[in-house]
N, C-alpha and C positions, 0 to 999 in steps of 0.2 A: 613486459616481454616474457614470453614462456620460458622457466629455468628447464635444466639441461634435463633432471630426473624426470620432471612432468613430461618434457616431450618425448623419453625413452618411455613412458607408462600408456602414453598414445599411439606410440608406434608398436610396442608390444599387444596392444589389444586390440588395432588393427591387422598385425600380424597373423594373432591367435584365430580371429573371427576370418580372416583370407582363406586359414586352415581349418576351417568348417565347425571350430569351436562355439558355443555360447557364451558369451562372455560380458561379466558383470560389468557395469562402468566405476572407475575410481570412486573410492569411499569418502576422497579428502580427509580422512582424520591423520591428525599427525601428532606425535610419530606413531607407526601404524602396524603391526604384527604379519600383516599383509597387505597388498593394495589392489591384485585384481581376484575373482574367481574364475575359473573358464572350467567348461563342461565341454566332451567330445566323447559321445555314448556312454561309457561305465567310466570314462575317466575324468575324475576332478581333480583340476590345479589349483592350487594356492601362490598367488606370484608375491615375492618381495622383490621391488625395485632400489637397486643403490646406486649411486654412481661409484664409491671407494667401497670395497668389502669390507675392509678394513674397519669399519665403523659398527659393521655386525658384532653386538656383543653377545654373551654366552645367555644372558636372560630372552635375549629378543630372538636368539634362535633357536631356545627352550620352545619358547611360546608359539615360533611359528611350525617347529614339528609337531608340539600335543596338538594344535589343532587339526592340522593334518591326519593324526593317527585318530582322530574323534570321529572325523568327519565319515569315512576313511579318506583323504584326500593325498595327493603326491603337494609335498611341499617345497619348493627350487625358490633360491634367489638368482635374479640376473641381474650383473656387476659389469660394471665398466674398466678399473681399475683396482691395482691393489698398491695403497702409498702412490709412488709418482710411474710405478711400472703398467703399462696395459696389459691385461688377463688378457693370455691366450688363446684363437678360437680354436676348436675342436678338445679342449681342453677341459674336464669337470673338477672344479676346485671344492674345497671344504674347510667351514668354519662351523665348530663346537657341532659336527656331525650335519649340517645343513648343506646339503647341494649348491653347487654355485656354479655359473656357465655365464659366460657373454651373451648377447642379444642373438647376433650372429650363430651363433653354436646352437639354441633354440630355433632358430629360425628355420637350418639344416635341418633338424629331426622333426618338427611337426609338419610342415611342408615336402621335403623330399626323404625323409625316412633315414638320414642319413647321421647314423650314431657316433660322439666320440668315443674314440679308443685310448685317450689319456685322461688319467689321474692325479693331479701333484697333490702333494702332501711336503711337508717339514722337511721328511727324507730324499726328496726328487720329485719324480715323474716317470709315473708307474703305469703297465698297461697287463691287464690281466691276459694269461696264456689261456689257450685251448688243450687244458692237459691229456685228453684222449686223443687230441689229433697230435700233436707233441710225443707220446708215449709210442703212438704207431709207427713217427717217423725215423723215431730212434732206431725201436725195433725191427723195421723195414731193414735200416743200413746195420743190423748187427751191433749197435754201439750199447757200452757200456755205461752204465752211469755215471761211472772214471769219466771216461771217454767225452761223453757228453759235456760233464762239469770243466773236460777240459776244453772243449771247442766255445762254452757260453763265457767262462771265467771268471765260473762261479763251483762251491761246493758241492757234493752228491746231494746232500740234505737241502739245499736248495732247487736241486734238480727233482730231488726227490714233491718236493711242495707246490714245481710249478707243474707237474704232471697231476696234481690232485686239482687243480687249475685257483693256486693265487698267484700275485700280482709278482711283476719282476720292472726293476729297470729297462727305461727303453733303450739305453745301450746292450743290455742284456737281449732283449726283444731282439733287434738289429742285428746281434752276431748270430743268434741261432736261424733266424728267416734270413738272411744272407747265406747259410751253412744249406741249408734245404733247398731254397731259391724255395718258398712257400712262406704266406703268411701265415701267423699262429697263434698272434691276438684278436680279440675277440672285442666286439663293441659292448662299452657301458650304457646300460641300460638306465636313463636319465630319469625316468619315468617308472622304474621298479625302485623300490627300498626293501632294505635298507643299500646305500650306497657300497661300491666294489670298496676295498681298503687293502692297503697292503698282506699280505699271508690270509687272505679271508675271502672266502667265498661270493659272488652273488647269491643273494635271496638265502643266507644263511643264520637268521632272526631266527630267534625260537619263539612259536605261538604263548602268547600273553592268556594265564589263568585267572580266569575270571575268582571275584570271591567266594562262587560255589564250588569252584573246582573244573570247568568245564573251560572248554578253551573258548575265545573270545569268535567268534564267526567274520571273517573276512576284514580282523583290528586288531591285524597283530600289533602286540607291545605298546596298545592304547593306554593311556593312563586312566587311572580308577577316579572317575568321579566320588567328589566328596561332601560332605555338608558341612561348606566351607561360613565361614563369617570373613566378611567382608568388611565391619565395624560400621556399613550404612543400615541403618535401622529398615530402611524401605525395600536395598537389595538383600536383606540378611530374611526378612519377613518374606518378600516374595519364594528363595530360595525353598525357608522352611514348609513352606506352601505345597511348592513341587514334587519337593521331599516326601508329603505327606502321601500325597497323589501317589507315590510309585515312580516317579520320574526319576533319573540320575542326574545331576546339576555340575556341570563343569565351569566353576565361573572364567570368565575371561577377562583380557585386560588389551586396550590398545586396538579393539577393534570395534568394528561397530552394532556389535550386541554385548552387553554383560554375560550370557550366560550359553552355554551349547547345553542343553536340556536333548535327555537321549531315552528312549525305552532301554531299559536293561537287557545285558548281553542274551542270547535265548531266546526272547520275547519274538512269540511269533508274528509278530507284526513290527519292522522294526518302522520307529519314529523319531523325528527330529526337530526339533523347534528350536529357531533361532532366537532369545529371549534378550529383548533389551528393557531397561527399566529407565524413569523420570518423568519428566513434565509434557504433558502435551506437548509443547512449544516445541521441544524437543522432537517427539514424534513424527510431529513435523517436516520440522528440516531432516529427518532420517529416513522415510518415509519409503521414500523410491529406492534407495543404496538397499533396505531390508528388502526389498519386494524383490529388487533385484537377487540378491544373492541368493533369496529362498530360492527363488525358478531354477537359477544355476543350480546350485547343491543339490536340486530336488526332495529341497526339506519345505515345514510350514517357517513361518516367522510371526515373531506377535511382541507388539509391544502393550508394559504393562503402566499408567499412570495413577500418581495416588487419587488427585481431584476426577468428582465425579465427571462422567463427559455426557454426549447427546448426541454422540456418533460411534457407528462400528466399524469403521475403518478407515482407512487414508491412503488414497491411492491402492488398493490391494492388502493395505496391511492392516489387517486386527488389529485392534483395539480395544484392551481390558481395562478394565480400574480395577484397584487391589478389590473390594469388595464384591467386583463381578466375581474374579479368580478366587474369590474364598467359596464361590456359593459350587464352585464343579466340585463332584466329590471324587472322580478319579481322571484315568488318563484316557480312557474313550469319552469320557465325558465333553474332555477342555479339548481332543482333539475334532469331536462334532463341531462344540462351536465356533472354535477357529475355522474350520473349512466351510462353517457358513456365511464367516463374516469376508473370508477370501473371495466368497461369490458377489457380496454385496456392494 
């Protein structure tokens, strides 16, 4: 019998795909960093499915924003539950900074456009003001900032922050749009990051410097690839490999490639290779999930095996042996032959 997560991971990517998205099919790995991709013109999702949020820990929802921020992708978990209470719909929750929304509440905004306007957090349930149309209304009626802070039942200084437009209490929301007879919150933007937060701006990340000093081009606050060791002799060798190439090596964990291999930030060509490493056998059974995800992301994928082989792909997916990938000397090189083995 189909468990409860599997059938919310089939109805979200039916969902997705109703709303005109591309959409990878489940990875099956468990436990899993992510479990769908979806494409919908410049926009790529990273879906984590839960049924208790609750179980999102802080490493697993490390790992499912850098990959997000690599890719560039929007990274969202959809939860059913938090402990024995039902997550709210219209409601955008957050664990260790990861978006988190009901099925329902996705469903609203890729289909009919229709955004939440609440946020909870530890301290409440928060919805960010429209601080220039707030600031007009005031000044419209002559009121004071006194004045104001006394009609909301709140301080100047907080009157003062929600006209620069952060977040307030919905009881706060409530007395002021009851005071005006107008709305004056504003919808969260489910699909921008970084997420609304209390006293904080949307879209108020500061662009991420690259190690030359230049800013990262459309990845904000990506994290830096590095030449990592991994302590496998054959993912540490291929890494170094890449390394050598000029590629940027981000290894991964929980999903189903080892590695997000990137042209460096600047590079005018930018490239993507989703790099898995092992056995044939393996390649195998992985085969389609990579082929898939490359088309979504609109990256290449290539997996790398140690034993020699007698084929160049599988299914759409490349196929190297370590000793093929020693023989390319750079990154136009290994990205020729992967797109010629993509054709074959």
């Amino acid at each position: 019998m189909e468990r409860t997560r599997e059938r919310s991971i089939r109805r979200i990517r039916e969902m997705l795909e109703h709303a005109g998205f591309f959409v990878s099919d489940a990875h099956g790995i468990r436990p899993s960093s992510f479990d769908l991709a979806a494409r919908r013109d410049s926009l790529l999702l990273l879906v984590k499915v839960l049924k208790n949020i609750d179980t999102l820990n802080r490493n697993e929802a490390t790992r499912l924003l850098e990959l997000g921020r690599l890719f560039p992708a929007v990274a969202i978990v959809v939860g059913e539950t938090s402990g024995a209470s039902e997550l709210e719909p219209g409601v955008v929750y957050t664990r260790y900074e990861a978006p988190i929304i009901r099925e329902e509440t996705l469903q609203e905004y890729v289909e009919r456009a229709l955004a939440p306007f609440l946020l909870s957090s530890p301290g409440g349930v928060f919805a960010r003001i429209d601080g220039g149309h707030l600031r007009e209304l005031r000044e419209s009626r002559a009121l004071s900032l006194g004045a104001m802070a006394a009609i909301a039942g709140v301080s100047r200084h907080s009157v003062q922050l929600y006209e620069d437009g952060s977040g307030a209490e919905m009881s706060v929301v409530a007395r002021i749009e009851e005071y005006f007879g107008e709305p004056i919150a504003v919808p969260i933007a489910v699909f921008d990051v970084p997420m609304v937060r209390r006293g904080a701006r949307v879209g108020s990340g500061e662009p991420r410097r690259t190690s030359a000093g230049e800013e990262g081009r459309g990845e904000p606050n990506a994290p830096e690839p590095t030449r990592a060791r991994t302590g496998d002799p054959l993912r540490d060798g291929v890494f170094r490999q890449l390394d050598g190439m000029g590629w940027e090596v981000a290894p991964t964990t929980r999903a189903p490639f080892d590695a997000f291999t990137r042209t460096p930030p600047g590079d005018a060509e930018r490239e993507i290779i989703l790099t898995a490493i092992g056995s044939l056998r393996l390649a195998i059974h992985r085969a389609e999930v990579l082929h898939q995800l490359a088309r979504v992301a609109e990256a290449h994928a290539m997996f790398v095996v140690e034993e020699s082989i007698h084929r160049n792909s599988i299914g759409g997916l490349p196929i190297l042996s370590v000793s093929e990938l020693k023989r390319h000397r750079d990154r136009d090189d290994l990205i020729d032959a992967i797109t010629e083995r993509e054709r074959s």
